[in-house]
C-alpha positions, 0 to 999 in steps of 0.5 A, a space after each residue: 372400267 377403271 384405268 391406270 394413270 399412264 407412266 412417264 412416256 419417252 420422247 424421241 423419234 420413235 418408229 413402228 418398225 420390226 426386223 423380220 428374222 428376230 421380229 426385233 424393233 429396229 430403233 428399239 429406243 428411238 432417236 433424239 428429237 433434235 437429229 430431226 433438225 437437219 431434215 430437208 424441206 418438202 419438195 414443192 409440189 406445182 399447182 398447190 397439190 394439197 389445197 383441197 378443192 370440193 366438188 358441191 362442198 355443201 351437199 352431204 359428204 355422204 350422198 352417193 348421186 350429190 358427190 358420184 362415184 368413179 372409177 380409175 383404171 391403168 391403160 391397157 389390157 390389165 387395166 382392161 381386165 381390172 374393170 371387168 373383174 369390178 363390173 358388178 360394183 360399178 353396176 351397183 353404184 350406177 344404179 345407186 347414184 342414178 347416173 353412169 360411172 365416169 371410168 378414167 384411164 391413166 398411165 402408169 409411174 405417174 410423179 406428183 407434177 403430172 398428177 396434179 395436171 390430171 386432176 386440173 385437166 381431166 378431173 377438174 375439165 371445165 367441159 364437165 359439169 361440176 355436178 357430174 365430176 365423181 369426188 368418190 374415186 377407187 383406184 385400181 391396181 398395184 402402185 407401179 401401175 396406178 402411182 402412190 403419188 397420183 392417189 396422194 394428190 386425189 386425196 385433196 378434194 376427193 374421196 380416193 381409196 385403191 383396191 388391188 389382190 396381187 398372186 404371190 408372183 406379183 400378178 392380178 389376181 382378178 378372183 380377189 378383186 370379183 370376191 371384193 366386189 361381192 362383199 361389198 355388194 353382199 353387205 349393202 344389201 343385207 338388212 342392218 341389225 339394229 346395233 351399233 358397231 363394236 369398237 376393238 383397240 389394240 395395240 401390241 405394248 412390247 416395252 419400246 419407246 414407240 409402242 408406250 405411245 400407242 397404247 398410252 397416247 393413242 389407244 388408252 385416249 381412244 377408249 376414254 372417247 368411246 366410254 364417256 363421249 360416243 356412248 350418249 349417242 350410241 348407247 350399245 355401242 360395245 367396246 373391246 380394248 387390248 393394251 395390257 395383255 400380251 395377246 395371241 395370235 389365235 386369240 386376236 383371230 377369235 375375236 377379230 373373227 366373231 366381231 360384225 359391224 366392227 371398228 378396229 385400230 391396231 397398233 403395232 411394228 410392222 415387219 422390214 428387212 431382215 438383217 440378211 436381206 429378203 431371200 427373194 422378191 416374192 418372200 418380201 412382197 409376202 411379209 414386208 408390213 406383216 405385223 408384230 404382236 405383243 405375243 412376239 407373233 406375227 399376223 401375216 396375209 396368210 392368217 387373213 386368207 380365208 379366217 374370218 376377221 372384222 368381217 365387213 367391218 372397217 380397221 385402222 391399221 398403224 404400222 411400217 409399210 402396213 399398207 404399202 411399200 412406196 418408191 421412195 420414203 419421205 424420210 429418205 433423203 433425211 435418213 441418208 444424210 444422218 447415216 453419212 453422219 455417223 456416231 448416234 445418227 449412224 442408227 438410221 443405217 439399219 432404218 434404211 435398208 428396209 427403204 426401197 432402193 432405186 430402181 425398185 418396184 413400190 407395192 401394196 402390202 400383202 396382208 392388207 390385200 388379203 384382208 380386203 379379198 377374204 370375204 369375210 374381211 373387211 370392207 376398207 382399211 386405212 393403213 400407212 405407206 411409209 415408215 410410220 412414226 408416232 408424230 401422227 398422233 403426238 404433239 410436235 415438240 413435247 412428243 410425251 403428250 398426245 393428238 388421239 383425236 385426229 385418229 379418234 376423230 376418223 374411227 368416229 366416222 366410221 362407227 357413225 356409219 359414214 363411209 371409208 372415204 369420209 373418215 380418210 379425209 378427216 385424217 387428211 384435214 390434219 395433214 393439211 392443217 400441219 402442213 400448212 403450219 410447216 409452210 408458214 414456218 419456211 417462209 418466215 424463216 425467208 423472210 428473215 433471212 432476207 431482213 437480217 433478222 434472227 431466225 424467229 422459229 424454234 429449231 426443235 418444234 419445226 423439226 418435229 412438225 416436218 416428222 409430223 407432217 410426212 407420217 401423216 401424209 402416209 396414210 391411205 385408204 385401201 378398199 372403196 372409199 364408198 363402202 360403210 358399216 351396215 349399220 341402221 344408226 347415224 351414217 347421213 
């Protein structure tokens, strides 16, 4: 395939993020990179939340009975009929590790303190061997019951995805999560076809700023890896890419739909507030990360209900709240200081009204939730919880020029046949990695503060590497993080 040198792309802040009345871009040319110089440091988190710390680092990511398998509930009687709805995969992963299912109760709104000392209290106790400590961990529930923040910890050092199904009232729906569960089941013990996964790449180019990344820096990098690097090893693999045409929705549900062992990465805005407001509680629970096409469409959980797409395949969804809404956006405290600003910076007001307001119940988006209970879905979907940027996948201080391989890298993963929870900590690494980074440039500034001494890190570069660092750690995995393609190539 012959493909076309990429244009100038835009620099700048620029956000997946669409209204949904007009279905119009809320920063549709993005902000100056260096309004990003005023933001807040991280909130330190006690007990080194982001040190990943592996149960039998030298056994085999993929080997269910070395790493285990758990489960983790809400208390009380929800919690309760959450487990039993999921009795049958429990069963299934007992009988595949050859030992019971640890299954752990935990109370809800959890901070990030107190998620931390669950992890070195009770996932880490000392009285538990550390063979039978489960590094693959589904969590249940919505996020007021399980928190987001108790899932961003796990996933330093263990493989945690979440499943909930949600009615339209906000209420489990225990038919979704039994229906999960019977995917899963069906697909592991159905024969695999002797063919590689086929690789679907799109994303929806409507001329913004944010967009051109995704195609130019994002998916276009993604098909040269799969063409040139993926195929000698996997010489069938099949490839079907979407970034010039303005594709509709009925065609995407076509494809999407006749696809198998599919990996898909989707690149689009995703749907917040309207001008007006939600009209109810149930409306925005119902569109809130809904996806824009290029066509001008949306993809809603309606359209994923019941049509087949990627069935038992695996998708990389890259949008506004695309996974979920939390409580509070890492960007709030940054968005609200440069709304009080004004002038240019007064653009972030509009950003900041589709962020939860105080006193607000987070949840899963819904698109995602009827995805996973379709079934014939997919089996798990990294998705973002946040406001999603493109600093996940750009370079920090020259936002024209690209980091493909850190989303490449976790889509590789999968078409190999890893499981879900492998490929989310491939993502992870990055977080941590720039992290990292970003600590190391706060304590230099300290320390020359204290010694008299000019500040030594550039303003603009660490700027753009605290964006970086929040949109990434906006990912997180929905579905069980041991579930992968049927496949009978690579997987380990």
């Amino acid at each position: 395939m012959t493909r076309k040198e990429p244009p100038s792309i835009p620099s700048g802040l620029n956000l997946l993020l669409a209204r949904a009345d007009d279905r119009q871009p809320v920063l549709p040319a993005g902000l100056p990179e260096e309004i990003a110089q005023g933001a807040p440091r991280p909130e330190k988190i006690p007990g080194r939340a982001e040190v990943p710390t592996l149960e039998k680092p030298d056994a085999n990511p993929n080997d269910l009975p070395a790493q285990r398998w758990g489960v983790v509930a809400p208390e009380g009687e929800e919690g309760d009929a959450l487990l039993r709805a999921l009795a049958p995969l429990v069963e299934q992963r007992e009988r595949q590790q050859g030992a019971p299912v640890r299954v752990y109760r935990v109370p809800a709104n959890m901070d990030a303190k107190q998620a931390v000392a669950w992890r070195r209290d009770v996932h880490q106790d000392e009285a538990v061997p550390q063979e039978e400590r489960p590094r693959y961990l589904l969590l249940l529930g919505d996020l007021h019951q399980v928190s987001m923040e108790f899932q961003q910890v796990l996933a330093h050092g263990a493989f945690a995805g979440r499943l909930h199904v949600a009615t339209p009232s906000g209420e489990p729906d225990l038919a979704g999560y039994r229906a999960y569960a019977e995917k899963v089941l069906a697909s592991e013990g159905r024969a695999a076809p002797d063919e590689a996964a086929e690789v679907l790449l799109y994303c929806a180019d409507d001329g913004t700023p944010a967009t051109a990344q995704g195609r130019w820096l994002l998916v276009e990098p993604c098909a040269r890896q799969v063409e040139t690097r993926w195929k000698k090893r996997l010489p069938a693999l099949r490839l079907r890419e979407w970034s010039e045409e303005r594709v509709a929705l009925d065609e995407l549900l076509q494809v999407g739909g006749a696809v198998r062992s599919g990996v898909m990465l989707s690149v689009s805005h995703g749907i917040g507030k309207p001008r007006r407001g939600w009209n109810s509680l149930e409306q925005q629970r119902a569109r809130q990360g809904a996806l824009r096409l290029a066509s001008g469409e949306l993809l809603t959980a309606e359209e994923l209900r019941d049509t087949p797409f990627l069935p038992e395949g695996m998708w990389f969804c890259l949008a506004c709240f695309g996974a979920a809404t939390p409580p509070r956006s890492a960007f709030q405290a940054w968005l609200t200081l440069l709304a009080r600003e004004g002038g240019q910076k007064d653009l972030s007001r509009e950003v900041l009204e589709s962020l939860p307001k105080e006193g607000e119940r987070p949840f899963l988006a819904a698109l995602p939730q009827a995805a996973l209970a379709n079934p014939r879905g997919p089996l798990a979907i990294i998705g973002h919880s946040d406001l999603a940027w493109t600093y996940g996948f750009t370079t920090v201080g020259a936002a024209s020029r690209g980091r493909a391989s850190r989303i490449a890298g976790a889509l590789e993963v999968l078409a190999n046949g890893s499981r879900a929870g492998v490929a989310m900590d491939a993502l992870m690494r990055a977080y941590r990695e720039v992290n990292d980074g970003l600590m190391t440039e706060y304590q230099e500034r300290q320390d020359a503060l204290l010694e008299v001494r000019p500040d030594p890190v550039d303003p603009v570069e660490h700027a753009a590497r605290w964006m970086e660092r929040n949109d990434l750690r906006g990912y997180v995995l929905l579905g069980d993080p041991a579930a992968r393609l049927c496949l009978r190539v690579g997987g380990g």
